[in-house]
C-alpha positions in Angstrom: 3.8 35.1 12.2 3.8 37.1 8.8 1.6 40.5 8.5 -1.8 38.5 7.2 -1.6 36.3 10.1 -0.6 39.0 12.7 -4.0 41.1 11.5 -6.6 38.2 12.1 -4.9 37.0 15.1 -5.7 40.8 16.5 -9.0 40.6 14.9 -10.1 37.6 16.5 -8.5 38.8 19.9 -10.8 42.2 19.3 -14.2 40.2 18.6 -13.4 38.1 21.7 -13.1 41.4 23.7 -16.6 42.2 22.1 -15.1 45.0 19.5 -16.9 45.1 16.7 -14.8 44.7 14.2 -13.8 44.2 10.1 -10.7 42.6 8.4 -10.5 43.0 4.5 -7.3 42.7 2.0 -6.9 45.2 -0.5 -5.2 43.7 -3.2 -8.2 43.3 -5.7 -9.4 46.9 -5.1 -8.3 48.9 -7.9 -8.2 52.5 -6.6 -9.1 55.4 -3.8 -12.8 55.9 -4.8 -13.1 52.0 -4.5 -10.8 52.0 -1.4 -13.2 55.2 -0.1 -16.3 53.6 -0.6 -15.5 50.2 1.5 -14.5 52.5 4.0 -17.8 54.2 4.4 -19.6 50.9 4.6 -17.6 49.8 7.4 -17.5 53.5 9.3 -20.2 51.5 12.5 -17.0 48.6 13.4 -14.7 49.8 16.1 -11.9 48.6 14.5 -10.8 48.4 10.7 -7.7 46.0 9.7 -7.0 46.7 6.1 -4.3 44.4 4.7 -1.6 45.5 2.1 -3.3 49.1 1.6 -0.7 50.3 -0.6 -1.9 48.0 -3.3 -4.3 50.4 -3.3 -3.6 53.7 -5.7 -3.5 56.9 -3.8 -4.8 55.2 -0.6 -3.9 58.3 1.6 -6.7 60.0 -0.3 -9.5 57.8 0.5 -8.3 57.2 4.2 -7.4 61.1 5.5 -11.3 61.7 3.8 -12.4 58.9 6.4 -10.9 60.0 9.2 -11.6 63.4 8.7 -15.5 62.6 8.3 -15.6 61.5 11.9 -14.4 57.8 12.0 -13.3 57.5 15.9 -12.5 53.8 15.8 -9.3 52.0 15.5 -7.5 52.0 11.6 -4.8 49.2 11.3 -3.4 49.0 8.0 -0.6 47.2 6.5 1.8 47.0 3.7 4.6 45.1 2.1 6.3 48.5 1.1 7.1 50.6 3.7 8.1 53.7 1.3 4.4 53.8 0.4 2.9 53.4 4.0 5.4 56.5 5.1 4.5 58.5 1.9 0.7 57.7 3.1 1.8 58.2 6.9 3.5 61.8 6.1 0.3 63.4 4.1 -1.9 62.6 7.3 -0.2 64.7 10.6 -2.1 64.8 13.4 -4.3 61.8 12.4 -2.4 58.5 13.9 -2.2 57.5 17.6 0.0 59.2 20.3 3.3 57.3 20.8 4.5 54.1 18.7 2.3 53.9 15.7 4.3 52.0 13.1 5.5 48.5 13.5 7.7 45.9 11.3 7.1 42.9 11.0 10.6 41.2 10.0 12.0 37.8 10.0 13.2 36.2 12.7 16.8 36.9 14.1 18.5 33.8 15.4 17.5 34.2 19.2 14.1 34.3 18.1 14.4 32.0 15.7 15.2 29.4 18.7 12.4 30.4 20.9 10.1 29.8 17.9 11.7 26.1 17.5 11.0 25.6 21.7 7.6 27.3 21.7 7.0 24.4 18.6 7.9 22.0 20.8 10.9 20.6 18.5 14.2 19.0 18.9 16.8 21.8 20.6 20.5 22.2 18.6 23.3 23.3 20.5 24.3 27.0 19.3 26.7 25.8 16.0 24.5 23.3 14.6 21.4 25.6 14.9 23.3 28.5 13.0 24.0 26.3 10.2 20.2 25.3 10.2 19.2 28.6 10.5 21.5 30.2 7.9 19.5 27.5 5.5 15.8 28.5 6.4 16.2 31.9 7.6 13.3 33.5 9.7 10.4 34.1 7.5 7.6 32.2 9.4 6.7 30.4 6.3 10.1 29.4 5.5 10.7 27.9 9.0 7.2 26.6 9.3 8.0 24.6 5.9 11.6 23.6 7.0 10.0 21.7 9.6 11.9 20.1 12.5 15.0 19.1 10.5 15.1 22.4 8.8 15.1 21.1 4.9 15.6 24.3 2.4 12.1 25.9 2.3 12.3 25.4 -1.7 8.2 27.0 -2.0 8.9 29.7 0.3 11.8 30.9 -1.9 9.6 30.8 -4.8 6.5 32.7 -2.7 9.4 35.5 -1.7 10.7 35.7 -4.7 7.5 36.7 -6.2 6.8 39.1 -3.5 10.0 40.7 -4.2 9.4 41.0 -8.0 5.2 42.1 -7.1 7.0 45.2 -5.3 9.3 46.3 -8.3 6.6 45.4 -10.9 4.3 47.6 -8.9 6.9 50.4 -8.6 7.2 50.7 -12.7 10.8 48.7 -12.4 12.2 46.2 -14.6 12.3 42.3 -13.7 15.6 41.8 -15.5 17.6 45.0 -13.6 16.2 43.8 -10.6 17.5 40.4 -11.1 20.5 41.5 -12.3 21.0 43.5 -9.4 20.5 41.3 -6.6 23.0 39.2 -8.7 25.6 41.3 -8.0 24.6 41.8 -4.1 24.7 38.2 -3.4 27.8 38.1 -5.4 29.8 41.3 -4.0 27.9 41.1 -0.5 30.4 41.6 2.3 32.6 43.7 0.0 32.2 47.9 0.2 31.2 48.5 -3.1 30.2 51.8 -5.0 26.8 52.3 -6.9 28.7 52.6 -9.9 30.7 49.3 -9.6 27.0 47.5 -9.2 25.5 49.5 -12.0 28.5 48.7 -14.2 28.3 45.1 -13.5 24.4 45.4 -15.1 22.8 46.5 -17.9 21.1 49.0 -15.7 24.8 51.3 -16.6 23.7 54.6 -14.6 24.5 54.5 -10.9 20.9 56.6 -10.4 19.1 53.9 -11.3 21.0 51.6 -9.3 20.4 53.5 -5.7 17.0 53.7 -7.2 16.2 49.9 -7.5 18.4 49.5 -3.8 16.1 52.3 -2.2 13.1 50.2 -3.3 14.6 47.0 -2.2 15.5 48.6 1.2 12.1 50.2 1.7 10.7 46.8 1.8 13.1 45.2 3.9 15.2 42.7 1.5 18.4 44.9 1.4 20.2 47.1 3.8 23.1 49.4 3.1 25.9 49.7 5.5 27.7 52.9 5.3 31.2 53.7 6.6 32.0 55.1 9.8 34.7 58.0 11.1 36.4 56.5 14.0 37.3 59.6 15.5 34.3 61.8 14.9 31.6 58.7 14.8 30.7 60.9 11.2 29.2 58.5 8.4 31.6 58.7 5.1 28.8 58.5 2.7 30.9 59.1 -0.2 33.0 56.1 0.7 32.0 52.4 -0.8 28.9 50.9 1.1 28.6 47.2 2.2 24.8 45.8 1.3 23.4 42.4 3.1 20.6 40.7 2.8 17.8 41.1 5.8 18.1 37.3 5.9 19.5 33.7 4.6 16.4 33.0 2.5 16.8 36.5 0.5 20.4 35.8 -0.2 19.9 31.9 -1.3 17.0 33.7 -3.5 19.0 36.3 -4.8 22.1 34.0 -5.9 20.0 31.5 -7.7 17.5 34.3 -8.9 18.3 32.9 -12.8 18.2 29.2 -11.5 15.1 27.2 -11.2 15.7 26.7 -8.2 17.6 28.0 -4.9 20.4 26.1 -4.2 22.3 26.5 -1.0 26.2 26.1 -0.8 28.5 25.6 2.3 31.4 27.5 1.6 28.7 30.5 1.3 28.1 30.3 5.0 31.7 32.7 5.1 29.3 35.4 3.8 25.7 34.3 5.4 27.3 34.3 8.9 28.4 38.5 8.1 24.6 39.4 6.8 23.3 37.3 9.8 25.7 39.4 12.0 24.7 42.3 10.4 21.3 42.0 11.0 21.5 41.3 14.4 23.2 44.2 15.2 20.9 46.2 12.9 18.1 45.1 15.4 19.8 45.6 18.3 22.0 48.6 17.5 22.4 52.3 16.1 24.4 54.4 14.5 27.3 51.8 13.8 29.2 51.3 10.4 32.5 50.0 9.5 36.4 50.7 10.0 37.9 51.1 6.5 42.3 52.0 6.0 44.8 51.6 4.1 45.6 48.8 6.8 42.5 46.7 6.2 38.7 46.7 7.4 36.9 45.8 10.8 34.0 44.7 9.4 31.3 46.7 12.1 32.1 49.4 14.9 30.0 51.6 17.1 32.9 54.8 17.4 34.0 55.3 21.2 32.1 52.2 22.3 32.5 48.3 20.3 34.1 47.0 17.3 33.2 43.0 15.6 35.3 41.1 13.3 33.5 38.3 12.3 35.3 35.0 10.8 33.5 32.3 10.2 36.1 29.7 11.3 37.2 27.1 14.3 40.5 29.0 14.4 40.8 33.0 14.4 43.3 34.0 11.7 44.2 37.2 9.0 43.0 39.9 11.5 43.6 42.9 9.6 45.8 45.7 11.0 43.0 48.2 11.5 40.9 45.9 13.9 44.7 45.0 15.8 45.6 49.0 16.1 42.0 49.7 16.8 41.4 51.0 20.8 38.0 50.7 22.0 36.6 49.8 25.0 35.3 46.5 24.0 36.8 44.2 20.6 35.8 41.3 19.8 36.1 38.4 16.9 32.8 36.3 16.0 34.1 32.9 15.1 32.2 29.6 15.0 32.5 28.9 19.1 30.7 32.3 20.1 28.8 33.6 17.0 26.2 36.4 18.6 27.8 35.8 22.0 29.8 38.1 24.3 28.3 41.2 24.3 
């Protein structure tokens, strides 16, 4: 269930309950007076869902003025770009509900990919044969809801993410050509620590500024994340070091690598790389405060300090494990191969 979805399924729930209540996108309302004065003809509902507010210019304006002028009902708003909603978020202390008051929606991480497929009512795979379906369609609910059953490449939801990611670098004042130019270079060095230079060098974007500046953008709204690299002694992030970026998931990569193409086109031998992001992901869910083992002796490609490290090889057969993951001591190692991918933890 994307965002849209999520907001009229809780807006139905609240008219059922007898909440009086109003759902309205803000994509064609061009600023905070309009954004102000919508607001003040729906100050009697109980509850307001607004739907990608930060279309909206200098929303936080026109909804701190609401709020302070009394409004005691319940605001749910969402965005595409989470920068924005934190910017809007920040300017408003005091004003948001006690406890958990921000929520992600994300795509869906294998596990739940699986219980979506059951819950559907389709065919089950054993655990290998749905991660290679799954590192096709990915976990956007449209994507998977268009793969279907047999889970065919979701060639239309592709095209409706790739617009989406383009919309939030157009709105930002970026450039369509350094962002394609830059995911490029992710999908192509993905995996692989890698220096803000190296990625601005490979572009026509040239300063490194610019480069963290398009990656914080694509980070903010979920497409990219940046893995940093870890102390193994003092659990200290080396930020100076290299980073390792992924993709939040399959779809976003297959988009990414193809950006230029007129089409996606999935590839096999890419699945070396897809099963790392997916990894990484996972563990980005389910995790904190882990990065990865870099020497002169080689890489482990993800470890919590004093607690796990993961090697992940995409492969029947466990070969080339580096030096650094053999001489690492921890109290739990393990390698993610094809027979217990996401297992064993």
């Amino acid at each position: 269930m994307g965002k849209s979805s999520w907001l009229k399924t809780t807006l139905s729930e609240f008219v059922k309950a007898g909440i009086k209540s109003h759902y309205e996108t803000c994509d064609l309302i061009k600023d905070y007076h309009d954004l102000f004065e919508l607001l003040k003809s729906l100050q009697n509902n109980e509850a307001v869902l607004l739907d990608e507010i930060s279309f909206v210019d200098d929303w936080p304006r026109a909804v701190k003025k609401f709020i302070d002028d009394g409004y005691k009902g319940s605001l749910i708003l969402t965005g595409s770009n989470s920068t924005e909603l934190k910017k809007g978020y920040d300017l408003m202390p005091g004003r948001w509900a006690r406890g958990e008051s921000e929520h992600f929606l994300l795509p869906m991480i294998y596990s739940e990919w699986c219980e979506m497929r059951k819950k559907a009512g389709w065919a089950e795979f054993d655990w290998l044969t749905g991660l290679t379906k799954y590192f096709i369609t990915g976990g956007f609910p449209a994507a998977v809801i268009e793969a279907g059953e047999d889970c065919v490449f979701p060639a239309q939801a592709a095209k409706t993410y790739k617009r989406w990611l383009l919309g939030d670098i157009v709105k930002l004042g970026k450039q369509e050509k350094y962002l394609q130019e830059l995911l490029e270079q992710i999908a192509i060095t993905m995996c692989t620590p890698v220096s803000f230079q190296t990625i601005a060098s490979k572009t026509e974007i040239m300063s490194h500024h610019t480069a963290q500046d398009y990656l914080a953008v694509l980070e903010s709204s979920f497409a990219v994340r940046i893995l940093y690299a870890i102390d193994p002694e003092t659990g200290h992030f080396r930020y100076k070091k290299n980073k390792k970026l992924y993709f939040s998931d399959p779809l976003v990569y297959w988009i990414a690598k193809s950006w230029s193409k007129s089409r996606a086109v999935v590839s096999e031998p890419d699945f070396d790389k897809v099963s790392e992001m997916v990894a990484h992901e996972y563990l980005a869910r389910t995790e904190t405060n882990f990065g990865y083992l870099s020497s002169d002796s080689g890489e482990v490609d993800f470890c919590k300090p004093g607690e796990w490290a993961i090697e992940v090889k995409w492969s029947d057969v466990v070969r080339n494990l580096s030096d650094t993951y053999k001489r690492t001591i921890l109290p739990k190692k393990m390698v993610w191969s094809k027979s217990n991918f996401l297992q064993n933890r």
